[in-house]
C-alpha positions in Angstrom: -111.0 111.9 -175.8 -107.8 113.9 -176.7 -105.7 114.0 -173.6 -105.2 117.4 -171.9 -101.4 117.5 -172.4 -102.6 117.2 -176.4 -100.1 115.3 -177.5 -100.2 111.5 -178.7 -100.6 108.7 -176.2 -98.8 105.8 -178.7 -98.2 102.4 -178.0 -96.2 101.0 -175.4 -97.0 97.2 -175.9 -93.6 95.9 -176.8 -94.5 91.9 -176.7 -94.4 90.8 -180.1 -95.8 87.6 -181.3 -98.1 85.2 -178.9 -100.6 82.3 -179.4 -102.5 80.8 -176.4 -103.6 77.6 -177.2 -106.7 76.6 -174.8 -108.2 72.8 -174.1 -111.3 71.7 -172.4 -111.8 68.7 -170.5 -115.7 67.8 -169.3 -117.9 65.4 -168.6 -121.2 66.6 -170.4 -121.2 68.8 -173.5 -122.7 71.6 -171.7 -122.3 71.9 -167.7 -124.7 74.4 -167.1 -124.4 73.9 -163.2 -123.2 71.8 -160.6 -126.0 69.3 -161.0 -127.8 69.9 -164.7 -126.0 69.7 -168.2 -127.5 70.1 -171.4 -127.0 67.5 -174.7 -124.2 64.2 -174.7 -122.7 62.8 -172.2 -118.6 62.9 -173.5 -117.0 61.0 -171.2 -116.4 58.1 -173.6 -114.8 60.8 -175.8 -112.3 61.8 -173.0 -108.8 59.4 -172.1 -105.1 59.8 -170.6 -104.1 58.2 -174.4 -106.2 61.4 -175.9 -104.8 64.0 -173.2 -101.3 62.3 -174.5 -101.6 62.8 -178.3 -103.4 66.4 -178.0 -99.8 67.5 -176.4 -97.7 65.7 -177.7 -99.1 67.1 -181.6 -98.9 70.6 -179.7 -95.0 70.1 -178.7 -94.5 68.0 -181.7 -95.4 71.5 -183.7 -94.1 74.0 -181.2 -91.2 71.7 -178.3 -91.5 74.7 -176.0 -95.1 75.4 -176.1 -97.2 75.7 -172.9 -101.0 75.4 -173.1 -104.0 75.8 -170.5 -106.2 72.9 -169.5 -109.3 74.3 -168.3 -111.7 71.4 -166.8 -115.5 71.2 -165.9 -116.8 70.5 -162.9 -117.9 67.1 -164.0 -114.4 66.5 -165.5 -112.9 67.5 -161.6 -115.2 65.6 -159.4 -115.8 62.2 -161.6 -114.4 59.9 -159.2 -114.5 57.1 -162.2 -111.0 55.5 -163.1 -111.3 57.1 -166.6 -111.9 60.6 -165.2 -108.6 59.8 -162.5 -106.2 58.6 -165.0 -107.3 61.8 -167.4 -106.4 64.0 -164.1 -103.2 62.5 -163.6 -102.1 63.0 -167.2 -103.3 66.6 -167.3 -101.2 66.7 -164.4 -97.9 65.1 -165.9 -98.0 67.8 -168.9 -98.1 70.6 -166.2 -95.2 69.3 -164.3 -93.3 68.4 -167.1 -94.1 71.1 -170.0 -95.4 74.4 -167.5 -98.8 73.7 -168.7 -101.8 75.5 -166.5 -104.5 74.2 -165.4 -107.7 76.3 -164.5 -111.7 75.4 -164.2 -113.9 76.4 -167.2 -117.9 77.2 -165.3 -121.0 76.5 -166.7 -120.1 74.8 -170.0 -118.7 78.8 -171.7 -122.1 80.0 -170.6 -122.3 80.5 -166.6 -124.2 83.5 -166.3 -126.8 81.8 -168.8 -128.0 79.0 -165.8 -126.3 80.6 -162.7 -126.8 83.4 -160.7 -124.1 85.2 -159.8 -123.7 83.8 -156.2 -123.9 80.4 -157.4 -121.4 81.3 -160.0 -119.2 82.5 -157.6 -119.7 79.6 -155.7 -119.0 77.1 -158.4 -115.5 78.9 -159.5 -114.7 79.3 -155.3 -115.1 75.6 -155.1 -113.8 74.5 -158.1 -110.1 76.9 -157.8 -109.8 74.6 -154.0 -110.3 71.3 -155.9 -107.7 72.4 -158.8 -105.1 73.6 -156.2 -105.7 70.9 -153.8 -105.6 67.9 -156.5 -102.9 69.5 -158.6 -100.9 71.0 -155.9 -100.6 74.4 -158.3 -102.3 78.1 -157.7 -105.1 79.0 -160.2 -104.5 81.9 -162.2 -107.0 82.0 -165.1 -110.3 81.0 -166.0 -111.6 79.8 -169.7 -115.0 81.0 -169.1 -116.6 81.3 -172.4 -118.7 84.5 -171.1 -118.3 85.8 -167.9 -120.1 88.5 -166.1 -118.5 91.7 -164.4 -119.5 91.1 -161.4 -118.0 87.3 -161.3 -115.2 88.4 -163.0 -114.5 91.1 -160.5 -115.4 88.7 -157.2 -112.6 86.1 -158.8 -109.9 88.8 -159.1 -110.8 89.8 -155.4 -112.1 86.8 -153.5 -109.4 84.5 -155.1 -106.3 86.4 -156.5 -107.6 85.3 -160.8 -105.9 87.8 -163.2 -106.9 86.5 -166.6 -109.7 85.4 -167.5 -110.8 84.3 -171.0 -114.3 85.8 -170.7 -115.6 87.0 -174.1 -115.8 85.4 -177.3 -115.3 88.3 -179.4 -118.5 88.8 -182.4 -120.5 85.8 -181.5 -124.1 86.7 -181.8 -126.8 84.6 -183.1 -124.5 81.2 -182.9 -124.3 78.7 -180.2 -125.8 79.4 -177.0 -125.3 83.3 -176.3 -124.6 86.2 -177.6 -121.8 88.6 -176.7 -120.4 90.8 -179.2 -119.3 94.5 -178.6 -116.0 94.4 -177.3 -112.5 94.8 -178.5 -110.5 91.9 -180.1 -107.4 92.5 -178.3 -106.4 92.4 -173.9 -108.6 94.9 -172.2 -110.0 95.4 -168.3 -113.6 95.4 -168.2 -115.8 97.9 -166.5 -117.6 96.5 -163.3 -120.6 97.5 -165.2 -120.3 95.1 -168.5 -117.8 92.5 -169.1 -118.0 93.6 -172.7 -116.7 97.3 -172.0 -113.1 98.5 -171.5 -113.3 100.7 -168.6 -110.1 103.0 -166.4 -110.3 104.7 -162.9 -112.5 102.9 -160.5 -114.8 101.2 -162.7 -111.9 99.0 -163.9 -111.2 95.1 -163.1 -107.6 95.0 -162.7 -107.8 92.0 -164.9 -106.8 91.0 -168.3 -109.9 89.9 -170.1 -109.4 87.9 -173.4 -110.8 86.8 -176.7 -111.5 83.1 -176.6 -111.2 82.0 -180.8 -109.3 84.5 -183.3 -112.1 85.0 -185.7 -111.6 86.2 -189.7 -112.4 89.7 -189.5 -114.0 90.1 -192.6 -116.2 87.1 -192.1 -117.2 88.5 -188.3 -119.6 91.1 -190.0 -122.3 87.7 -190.5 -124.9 87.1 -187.7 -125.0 83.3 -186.9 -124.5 81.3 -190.0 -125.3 83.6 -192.5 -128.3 85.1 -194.4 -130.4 82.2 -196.5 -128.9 79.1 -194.9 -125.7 79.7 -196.6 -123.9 78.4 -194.1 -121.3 80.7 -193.9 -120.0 80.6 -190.1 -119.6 84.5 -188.5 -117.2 82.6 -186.0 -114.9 81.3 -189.1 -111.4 81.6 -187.7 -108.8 79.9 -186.0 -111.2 77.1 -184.3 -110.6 74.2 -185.7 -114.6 73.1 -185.1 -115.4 76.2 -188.1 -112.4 75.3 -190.1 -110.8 72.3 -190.0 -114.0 70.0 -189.2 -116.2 72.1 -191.9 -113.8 72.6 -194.7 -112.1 71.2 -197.5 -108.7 70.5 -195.7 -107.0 72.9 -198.5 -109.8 76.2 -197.5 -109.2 75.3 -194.1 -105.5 75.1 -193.9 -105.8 78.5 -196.1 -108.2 80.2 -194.0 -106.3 79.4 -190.8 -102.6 80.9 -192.9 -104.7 84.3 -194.1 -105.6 84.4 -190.6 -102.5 84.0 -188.7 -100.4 86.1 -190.8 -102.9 89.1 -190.6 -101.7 89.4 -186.4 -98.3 88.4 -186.8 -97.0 89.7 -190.0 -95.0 92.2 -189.4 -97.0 95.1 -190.0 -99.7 94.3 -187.5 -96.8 93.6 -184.7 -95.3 96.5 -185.4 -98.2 98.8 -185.3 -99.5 97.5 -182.4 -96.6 96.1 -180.2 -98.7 92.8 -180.3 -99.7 90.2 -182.6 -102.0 87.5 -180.9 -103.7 84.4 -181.7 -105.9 82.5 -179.7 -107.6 79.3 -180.2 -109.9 76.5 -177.9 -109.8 73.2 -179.0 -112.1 71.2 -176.4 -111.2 67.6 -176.3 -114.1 66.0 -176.7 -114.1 67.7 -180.2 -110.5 66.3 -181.0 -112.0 62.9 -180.7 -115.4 63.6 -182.5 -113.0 65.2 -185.8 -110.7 62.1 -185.3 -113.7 59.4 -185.7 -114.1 61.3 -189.4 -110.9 62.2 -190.5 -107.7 60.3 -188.7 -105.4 62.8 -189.9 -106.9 65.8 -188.7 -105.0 66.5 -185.2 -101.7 65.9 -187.6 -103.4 68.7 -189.7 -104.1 71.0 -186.8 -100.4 70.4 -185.6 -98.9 70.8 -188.9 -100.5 74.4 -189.2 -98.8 74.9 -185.6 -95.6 73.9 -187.0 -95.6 76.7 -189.4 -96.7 79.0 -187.2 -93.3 79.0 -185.6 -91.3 77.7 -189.0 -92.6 81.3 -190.8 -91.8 83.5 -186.9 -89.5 81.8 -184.8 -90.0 84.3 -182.2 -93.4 83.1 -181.3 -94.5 82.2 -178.0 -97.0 80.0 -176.7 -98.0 80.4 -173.8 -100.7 79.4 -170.9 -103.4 82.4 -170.5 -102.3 83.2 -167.3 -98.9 84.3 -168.1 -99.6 86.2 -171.5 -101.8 87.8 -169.5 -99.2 88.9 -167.0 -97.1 90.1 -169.0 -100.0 92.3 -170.9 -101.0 93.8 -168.0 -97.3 94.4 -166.9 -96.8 96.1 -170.4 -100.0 97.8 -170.2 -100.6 99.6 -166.5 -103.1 101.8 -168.2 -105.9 101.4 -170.6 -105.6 104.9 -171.9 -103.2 103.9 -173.4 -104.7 101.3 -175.7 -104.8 102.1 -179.5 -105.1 98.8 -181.3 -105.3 98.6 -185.0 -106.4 95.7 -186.8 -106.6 94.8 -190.2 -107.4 91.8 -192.2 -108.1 90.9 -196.2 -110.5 88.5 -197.4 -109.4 85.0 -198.0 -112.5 84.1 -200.5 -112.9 81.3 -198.4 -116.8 81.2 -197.4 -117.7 84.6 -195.8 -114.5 86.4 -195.7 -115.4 88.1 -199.0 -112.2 88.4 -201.5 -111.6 92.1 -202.3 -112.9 93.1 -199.1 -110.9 94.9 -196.3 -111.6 95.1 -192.8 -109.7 98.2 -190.5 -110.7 97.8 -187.0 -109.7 101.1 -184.6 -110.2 99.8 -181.0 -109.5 102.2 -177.9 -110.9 102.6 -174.4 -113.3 104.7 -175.4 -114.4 103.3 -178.7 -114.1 100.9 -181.2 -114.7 102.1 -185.2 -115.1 99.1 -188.0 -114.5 100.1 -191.5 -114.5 98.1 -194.8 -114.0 98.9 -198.1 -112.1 96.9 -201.3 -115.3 96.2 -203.2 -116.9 99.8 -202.2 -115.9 103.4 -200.9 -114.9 102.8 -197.1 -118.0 102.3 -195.0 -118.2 102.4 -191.4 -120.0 99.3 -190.6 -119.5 99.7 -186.4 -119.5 102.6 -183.9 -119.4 101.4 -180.4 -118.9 104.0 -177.8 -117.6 102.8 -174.4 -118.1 105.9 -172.5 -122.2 106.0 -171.6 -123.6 103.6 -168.9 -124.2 99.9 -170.3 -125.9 96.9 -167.9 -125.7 93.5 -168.3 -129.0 91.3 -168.3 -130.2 90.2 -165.0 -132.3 87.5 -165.7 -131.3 83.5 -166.1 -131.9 82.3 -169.7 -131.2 85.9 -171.4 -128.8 85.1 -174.0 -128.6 88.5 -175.8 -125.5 90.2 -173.6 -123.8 92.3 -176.6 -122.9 95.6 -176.2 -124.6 97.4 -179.2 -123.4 100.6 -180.3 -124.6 103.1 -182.6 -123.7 101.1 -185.3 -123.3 97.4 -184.9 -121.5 95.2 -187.7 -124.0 92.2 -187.2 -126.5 94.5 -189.2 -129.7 93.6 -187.0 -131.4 96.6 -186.9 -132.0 99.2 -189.2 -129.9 102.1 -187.6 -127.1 99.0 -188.4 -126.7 100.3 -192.1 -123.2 100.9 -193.0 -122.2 104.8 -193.6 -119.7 106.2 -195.6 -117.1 107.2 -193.5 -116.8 111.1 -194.9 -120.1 111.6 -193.6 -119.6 109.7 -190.5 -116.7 111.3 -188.8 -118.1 115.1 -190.3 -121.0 114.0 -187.7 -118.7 112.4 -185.3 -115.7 114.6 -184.3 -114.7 113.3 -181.6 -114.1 110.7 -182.6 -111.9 111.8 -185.7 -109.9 113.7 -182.8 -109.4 110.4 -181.1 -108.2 108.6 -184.4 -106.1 111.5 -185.0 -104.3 111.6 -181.3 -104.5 107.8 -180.9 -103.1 106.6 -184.5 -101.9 109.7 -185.9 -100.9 109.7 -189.5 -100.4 106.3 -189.9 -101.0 104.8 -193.6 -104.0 103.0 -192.7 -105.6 106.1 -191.5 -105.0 107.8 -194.4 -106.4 105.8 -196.7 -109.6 105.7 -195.1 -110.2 109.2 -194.2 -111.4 111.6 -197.1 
């Protein structure tokens, strides 16, 4: 783990503060192919006036903010006037703001209903459609969870650098499972999406985080032991916040979050602080039938995004990812450190503190606050990992050692004394990739 040269690799990120701001626009709630979709039909809940209002709240908040579109394959083919004037307006905001537009496959879950031929085949199809209807190239994807295998064959086949294709922690909440990465920009292996890889078995892709979840709060499986309720995916998604919550937790929750990437210290430490959040239209109008001031809610939380750190940017996908992978031409070089408090608002526990050390070859969870720190996740990248083969599978984490969803009973938090006395490789890697740093030393006995 400790380079052969022995002395520290560091950071070389150098770009400062970014939120991506992705939208969905389908037909059916869930697309799981070409031709079969699960649960409501949404295409009341889609307009042009909708398409309108969700950017105009965004540049409202933000003038100069660019955002990704990501349509299903329903919302591309309809051939209804509803589904052609939404088209046409999705198109006006790329032409007049720089937005991108890019397909989202199989309703965030592709590899759940698709082979991998047929997923191919979809994204193929649907990248012709987008640049033939929208005269623009397609860059991205908003895929929800993607397999290595498509994810390599759209870098390849079709020229795709990003790719929104993990949902970082989700396990045991919505449709499938994928927890096991790291939080932050990575190329995955060609082996599993989840896992940062170098050499050959890289992607050359930027692979993202699709909602910026509350740290502390990401430890839950699901919603929470007893029927508490308490959402593991609380964050920055306005469905687990904003929808769910008194307005005053919510709008707290979503401050506590935003300021633990791009105060100062996190930017600093990391040459990165990043946000990301998906905000599917259909949901914008189902929060609107409730609560008419919501999307002014939503945009007045934007607004002080960039009121508290002028120099944040918002940008489509496709070009943060760009510019990460420009900034980053090597994985080995990726040392992120993240660190957030607890809010006290439903699971992110007040006292607690979550420090997440995430590298190439590992990433280590620790908490403490309320106890001694613990080490609550151990997930080695380096040994062979396979993704599931078969349709319908939905468990596609990459489980480590120890796994912070504390499903099994080897998932038992340790003290971290004890840990890194059995693990010293690792200790060397915290020591050559983060140094001295204060964080560190706080944590280590």
């Amino acid at each position: 783990m400790t380079p052969s040269t022995g002395t520290p690799i560091g950071r070389r990120l150098t770009l400062g503060r970014r939120l991506t701001i992705n939208t969905v626009v389908r037909r059916h709630q869930i697309e799981a192919t070409r031709d079969r979709w699960l649960w409501e039909d949404e295409s009341e809940r889609h307009s042009a006036a909708l398409i309108d209002r969700f950017s105009s709240t965004v540049r409202d908040a933000v003038p100069d903010a660019r955002v990704t579109w990501a349509l299903s394959w329903g919302a591309l083919t309809d051939d209804s006037p509803r589904y052609a004037e939404v088209r046409r307006e999705v198109a006006r905001c790329a032409e007049a703001f720089g937005d991108d537009v890019t397909f989202v496959p199989g309703g965030f879950f592709p590899n759940l209903y698709g082979s991998r031929e047929s997923v191919a085949r979809d994204i193929a199809d649907a990248v012709a459609l987008i640049e033939d209807e929208f005269q623009r190239e397609t860059r991205s994807l908003v895929a929800g969870f993607l397999s290595a295998e498509n994810t390599a064959r759209a870098r390849e086949e079709l020229g795709i650098r990003t790719v929104q294709g993990n949902i970082w922690s989700q396990f045991d909440i919505d449709l499938q499972d994928g927890d096991g990465s790291i939080a932050y920009p990575y190329r995955p292996s060609r082996e599993h999406f989840l896992r940062p890889a170098r050499g050959d078995d890289r992607i050359d892709v930027a692979m993202l985080d699709g909602w910026t979840v509350v740290l502390v709060a990401a430890r839950a499986a699901g919603m929470g032991p007893d029927g508490t309720g308490f959402n593991s995916r609380l964050g920055l998604g306005p469905i687990e916040s904003l929808h769910r919550l008194p307005r005053a937790d919510a709008l707290a929750e979503l401050r506590a979050t935003s300021a633990a990437h791009l105060g100062a210290r996190n930017v600093e430490r990391n040459g990165l602080g990043w946000l990301t959040v998906n905000y599917e239209i259909s949901e914008v109008h189902r929060g609107l039938e409730t609560d008419p001031g919501l999307l002014d809610a939503w945009g007045g939380w934007l607004a002080s995004l960039r009121e508290e750190w002028p120099d944040l940017a918002v940008t489509p996908i496709a070009d943060f990812g760009a510019e990460w992978s420009a900034a980053n031409p090597d994985d080995a070089a990726l040392a992120y450190l993240l660190q957030q408090e607890g809010s006290g608002v439903q699971a992110s526990t007040l006292g607690e503190r979550v420090t997440w050390f995430m590298c190439a070859d590992f990433r280590l969870g620790v908490v403490d606050g309320t106890s001694d720190p613990l080490v609550f996740d151990y997930t080695d990248y380096r040994p062979e990992a396979q993704e599931p083969t078969e349709l319908g599978d939905r468990r596609w984490s990459l489980l480590g050692e120890i796994n912070q969803k504390r499903t099994r009973p080897q998932d038992t938090p340790q003290p971290i004394g004890s840990f890194l006395d059995a693990h010293p490789d690792v200790l060397a890697g915290l020591g050559t990739l983060w140094g001295a740093r204060a964080e560190l030393a706080e944590l280590l006995p």
